[in-house]
C-alpha positions in Angstrom: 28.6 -22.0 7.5 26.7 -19.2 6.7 22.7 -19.4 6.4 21.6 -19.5 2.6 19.1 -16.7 1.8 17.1 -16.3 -1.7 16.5 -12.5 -2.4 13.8 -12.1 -4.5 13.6 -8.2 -4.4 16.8 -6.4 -2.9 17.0 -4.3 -0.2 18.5 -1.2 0.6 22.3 -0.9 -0.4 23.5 -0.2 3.1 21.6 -3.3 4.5 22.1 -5.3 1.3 26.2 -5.1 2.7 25.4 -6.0 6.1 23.4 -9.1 4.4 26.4 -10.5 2.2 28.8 -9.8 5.3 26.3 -12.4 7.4 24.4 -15.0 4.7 25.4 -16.2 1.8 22.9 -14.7 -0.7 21.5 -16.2 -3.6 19.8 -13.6 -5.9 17.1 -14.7 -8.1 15.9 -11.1 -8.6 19.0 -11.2 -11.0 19.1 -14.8 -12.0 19.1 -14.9 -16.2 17.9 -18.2 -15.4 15.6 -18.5 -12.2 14.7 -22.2 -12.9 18.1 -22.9 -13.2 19.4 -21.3 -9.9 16.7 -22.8 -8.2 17.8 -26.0 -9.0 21.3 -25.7 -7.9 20.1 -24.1 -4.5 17.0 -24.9 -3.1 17.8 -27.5 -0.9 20.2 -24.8 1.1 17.4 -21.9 1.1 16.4 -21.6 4.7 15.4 -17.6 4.3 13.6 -15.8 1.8 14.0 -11.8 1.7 11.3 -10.2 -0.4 8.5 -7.7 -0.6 4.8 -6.9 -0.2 5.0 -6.2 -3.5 6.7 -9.2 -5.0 5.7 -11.8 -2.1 6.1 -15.6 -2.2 3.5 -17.7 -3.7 2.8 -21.4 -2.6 4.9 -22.8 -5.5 8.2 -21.0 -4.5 7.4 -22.3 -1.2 7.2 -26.0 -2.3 10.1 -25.5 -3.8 12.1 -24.8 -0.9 11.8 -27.7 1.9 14.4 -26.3 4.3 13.0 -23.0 4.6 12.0 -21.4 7.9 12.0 -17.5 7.5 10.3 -14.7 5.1 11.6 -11.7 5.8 9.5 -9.0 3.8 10.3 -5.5 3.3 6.5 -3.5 3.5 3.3 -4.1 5.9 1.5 -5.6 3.5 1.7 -9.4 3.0 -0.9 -10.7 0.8 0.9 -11.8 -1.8 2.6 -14.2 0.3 0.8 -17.6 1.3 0.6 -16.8 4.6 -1.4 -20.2 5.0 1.2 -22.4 3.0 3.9 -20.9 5.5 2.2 -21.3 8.7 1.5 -25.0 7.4 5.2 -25.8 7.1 6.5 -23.5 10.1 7.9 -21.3 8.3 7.9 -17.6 10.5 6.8 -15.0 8.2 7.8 -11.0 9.2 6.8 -7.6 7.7 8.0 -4.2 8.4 4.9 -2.2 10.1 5.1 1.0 11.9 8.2 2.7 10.3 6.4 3.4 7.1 3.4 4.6 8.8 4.1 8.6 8.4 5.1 8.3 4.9 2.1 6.7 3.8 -0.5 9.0 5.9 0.9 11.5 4.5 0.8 10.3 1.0 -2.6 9.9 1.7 -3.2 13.7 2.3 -1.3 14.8 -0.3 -3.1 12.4 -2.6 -6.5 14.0 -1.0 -5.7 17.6 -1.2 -4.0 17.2 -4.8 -7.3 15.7 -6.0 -9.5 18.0 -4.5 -7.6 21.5 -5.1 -6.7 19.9 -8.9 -2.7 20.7 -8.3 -1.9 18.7 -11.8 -4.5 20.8 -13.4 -4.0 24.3 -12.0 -0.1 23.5 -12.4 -0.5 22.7 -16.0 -3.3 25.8 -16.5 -0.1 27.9 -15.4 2.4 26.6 -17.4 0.3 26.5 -20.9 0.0 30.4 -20.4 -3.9 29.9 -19.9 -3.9 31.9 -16.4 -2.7 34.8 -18.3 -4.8 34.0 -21.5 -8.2 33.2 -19.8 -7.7 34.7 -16.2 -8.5 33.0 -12.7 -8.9 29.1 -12.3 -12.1 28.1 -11.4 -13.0 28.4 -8.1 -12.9 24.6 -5.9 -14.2 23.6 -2.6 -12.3 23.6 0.7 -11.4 21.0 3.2 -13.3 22.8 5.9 -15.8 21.0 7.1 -15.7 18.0 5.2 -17.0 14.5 5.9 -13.8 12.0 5.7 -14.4 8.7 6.4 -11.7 5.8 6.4 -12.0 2.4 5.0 -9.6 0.4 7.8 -8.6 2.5 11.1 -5.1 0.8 11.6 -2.3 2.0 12.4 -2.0 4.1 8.9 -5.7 5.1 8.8 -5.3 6.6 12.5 -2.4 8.5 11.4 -4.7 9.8 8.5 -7.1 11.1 10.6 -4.9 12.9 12.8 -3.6 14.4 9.8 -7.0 15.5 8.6 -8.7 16.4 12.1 -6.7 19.6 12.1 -7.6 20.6 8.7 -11.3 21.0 10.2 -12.6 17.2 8.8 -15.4 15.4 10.2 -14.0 11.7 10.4 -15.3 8.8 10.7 -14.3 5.2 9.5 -15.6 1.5 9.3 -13.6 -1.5 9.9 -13.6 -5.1 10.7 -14.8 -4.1 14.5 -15.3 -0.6 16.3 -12.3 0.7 18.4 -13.9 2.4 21.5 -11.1 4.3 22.8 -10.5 6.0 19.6 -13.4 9.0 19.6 -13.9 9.2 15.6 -17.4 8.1 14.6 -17.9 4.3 13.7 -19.7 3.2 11.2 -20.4 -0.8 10.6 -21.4 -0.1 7.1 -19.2 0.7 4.1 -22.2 2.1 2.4 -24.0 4.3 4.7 -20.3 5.7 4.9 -19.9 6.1 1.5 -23.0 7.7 1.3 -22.6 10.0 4.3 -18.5 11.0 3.1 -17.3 13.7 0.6 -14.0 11.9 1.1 -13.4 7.9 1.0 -10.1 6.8 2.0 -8.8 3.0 1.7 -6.5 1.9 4.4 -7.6 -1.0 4.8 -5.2 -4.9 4.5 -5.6 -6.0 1.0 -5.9 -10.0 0.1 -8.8 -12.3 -0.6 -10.7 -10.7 2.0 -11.0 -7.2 1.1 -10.8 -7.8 -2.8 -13.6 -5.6 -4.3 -14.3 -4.3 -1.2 -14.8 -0.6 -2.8 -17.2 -2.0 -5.8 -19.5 -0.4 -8.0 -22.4 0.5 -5.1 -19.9 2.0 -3.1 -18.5 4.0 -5.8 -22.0 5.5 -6.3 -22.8 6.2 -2.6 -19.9 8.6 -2.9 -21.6 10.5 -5.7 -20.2 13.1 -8.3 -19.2 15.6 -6.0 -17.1 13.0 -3.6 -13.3 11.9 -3.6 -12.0 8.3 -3.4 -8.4 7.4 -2.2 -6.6 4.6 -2.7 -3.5 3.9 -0.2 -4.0 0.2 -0.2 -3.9 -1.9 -2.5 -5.4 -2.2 -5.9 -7.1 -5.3 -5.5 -9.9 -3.5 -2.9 -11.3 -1.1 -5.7 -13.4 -2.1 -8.5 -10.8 -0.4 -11.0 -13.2 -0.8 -13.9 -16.1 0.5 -12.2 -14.1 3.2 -10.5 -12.9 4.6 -14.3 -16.2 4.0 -15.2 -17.6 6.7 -12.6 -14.6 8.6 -12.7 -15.1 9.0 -16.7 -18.8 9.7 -16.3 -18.6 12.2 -13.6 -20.3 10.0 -11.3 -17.5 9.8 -9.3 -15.7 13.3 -8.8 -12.0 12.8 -8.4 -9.5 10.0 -6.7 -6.0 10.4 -5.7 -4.6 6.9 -6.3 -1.2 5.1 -5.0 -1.9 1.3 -6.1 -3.5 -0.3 -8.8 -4.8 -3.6 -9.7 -1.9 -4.8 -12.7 1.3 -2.6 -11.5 3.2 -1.1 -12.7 1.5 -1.7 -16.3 -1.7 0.1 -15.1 -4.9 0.6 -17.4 -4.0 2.8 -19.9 -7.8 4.3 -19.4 -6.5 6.1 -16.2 -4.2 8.7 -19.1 -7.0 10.1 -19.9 -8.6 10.6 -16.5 -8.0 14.6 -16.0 -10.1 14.0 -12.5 -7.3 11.6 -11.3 -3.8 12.4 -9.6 -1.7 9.1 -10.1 1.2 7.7 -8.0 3.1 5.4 -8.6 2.9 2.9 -5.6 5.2 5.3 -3.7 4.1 6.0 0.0 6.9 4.7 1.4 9.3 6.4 -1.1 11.8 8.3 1.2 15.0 7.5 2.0 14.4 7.3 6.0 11.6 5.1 5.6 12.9 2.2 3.0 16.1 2.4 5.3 14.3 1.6 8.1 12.1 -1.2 6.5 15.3 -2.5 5.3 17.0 -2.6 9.0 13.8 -4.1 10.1 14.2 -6.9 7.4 18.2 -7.9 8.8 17.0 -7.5 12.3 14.1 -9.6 11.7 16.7 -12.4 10.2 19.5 -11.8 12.7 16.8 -12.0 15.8 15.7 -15.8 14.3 19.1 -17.2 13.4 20.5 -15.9 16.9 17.8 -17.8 18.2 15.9 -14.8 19.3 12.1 -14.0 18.7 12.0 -12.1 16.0 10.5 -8.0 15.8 7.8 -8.3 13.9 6.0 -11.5 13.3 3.3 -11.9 10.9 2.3 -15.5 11.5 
């Protein structure tokens, strides 16, 4: 008999096959009727396959008494119940590491697209304005610049070696220092927001660091600063960050994640100081192919009987 797994986001097509050829699958991201399908089949759920976006919440849990894996496509795993889980056994897994690059350098992108205005200089050339009303207005460079990051993990080191060649001055703030790692640290998120022309998030998201980046932090930064947002949307004060953003209290953010995705506030259309992305970091096809191997190794380590790759609980 084959193990019984509930999909509740799909993965990658090559790894979705190697999936059906080993479990029987049960796919409530296409169930017309969810309810329905989880009545016939919960009792034979012993593995979930989702993601950090879509998660598992303590109700789907309860509903599912023989379950004993969560295989989750992304690092991020707050919107699972990681507590629930760990109550009942259950081994939770994530896919760190092979998304790292692809994020990082989202991140950059994100940072120099904000601060060089690529959506406005590109749109400036296409109206016919360069030719119109000459030159665009002259912008700052990245020389010199005071970065600091908001969570120096795996992703927020890669940022900084990303940045440290482009002549930044980094330093970052985080649950507790890391003294083999030379960047400056900083125990307080203000004094670093105040000190920064750059803020970048890279920090978990959850319960923990909800609001983290709130309205005091947003004005430490100041009108000539940049936020960025590789996280999750939950860490930001959204409304305080438009707020600033729309009042020029805040100079310009380059944002990946927001707080009601993908239906995000419509306020953020008429933002001209903000380069959007839609929750995308990890949008190559090397990366979500290796998050989706990691996801059927992760399931074929623990019903071989094996510890699995990447544990999370």
């Amino acid at each position: 008999m084959k193990p019984d797994i509930l999909v509740i986001w799909p993965n990658r097509p090559e790894q979705m096959a190697m999936l059906y050829a080993a479990y029987t699958l049960h796919r409530l991201d296409l169930a017309s009727d969810p309810g329905a399908l989880l009545a016939r089949v919960s009792d034979q759920i012993t593995a979930v396959v989702t993601t950090g976006g879509k998660g598992l919440d303590a109700e789907l849990i309860r509903q599912l008494p023989n379950l004993k894996i969560v295989a989750s496509s992304g690092v991020g795993y707050d919107t699972i119940d990681i507590a629930a889980c760990t109550e009942r056994g259950i081994v939770v897994t994530n896919t760190p590491d092979v998304l790292t690059d692809d994020v990082a350098d989202t991140a950059i992108m994100l940072l120099l697209a904000a601060r060089r205005q690529l959506v406005l200089a590109d749109r400036y050339v296409r109206s016919g304005d360069w030719g119109r009303n000459g030159p665009y207005p002259l912008l700052s460079a990245m020389r010199g610049k005071r970065l600091g990051i908001v969570g120096l993990g795996r992703i927020g080191q890669a940022i900084a070696a990303r940045a440290e060649p482009m002549g930044c001055e980094i330093a970052y703030t985080g649950r507790t220092a890391k003294p083999e790692i030379a960047y400056s640290f900083e125990p307080d998120l203000k004094s670093l927001a105040r000190w920064a022309d750059i803020l970048v998030v890279a920090t978990s998201g959850g319960p923990q660091t909800r609001g983290l980046i709130g309205a005091d932090i947003i004005s430490a930064l100041g009108p000539q600063a940049t936020l960025i947002n590789i996280a999750r949307g939950s860490v930001v004060d959204e409304k305080a960050m438009i707020a600033a953003l729309r009042s020029g209290d805040l100079g310009s953010a380059g944002l990946d994640v927001y707080c009601n995705e993908p239906d995000i506030d419509p306020e953020f259309r008429q933002l001209e100081n903000t380069v959007l992305y839609p929750h995308h970091a990890s949008g190559t096809f090397e990366t979500r192919g290796a998050m989706a191997q990691l996801v059927v190794d992760n399931l074929a380590a623990f019903f071989q009987g094996q510890p699995v790759l990447t544990p999370v609980n």
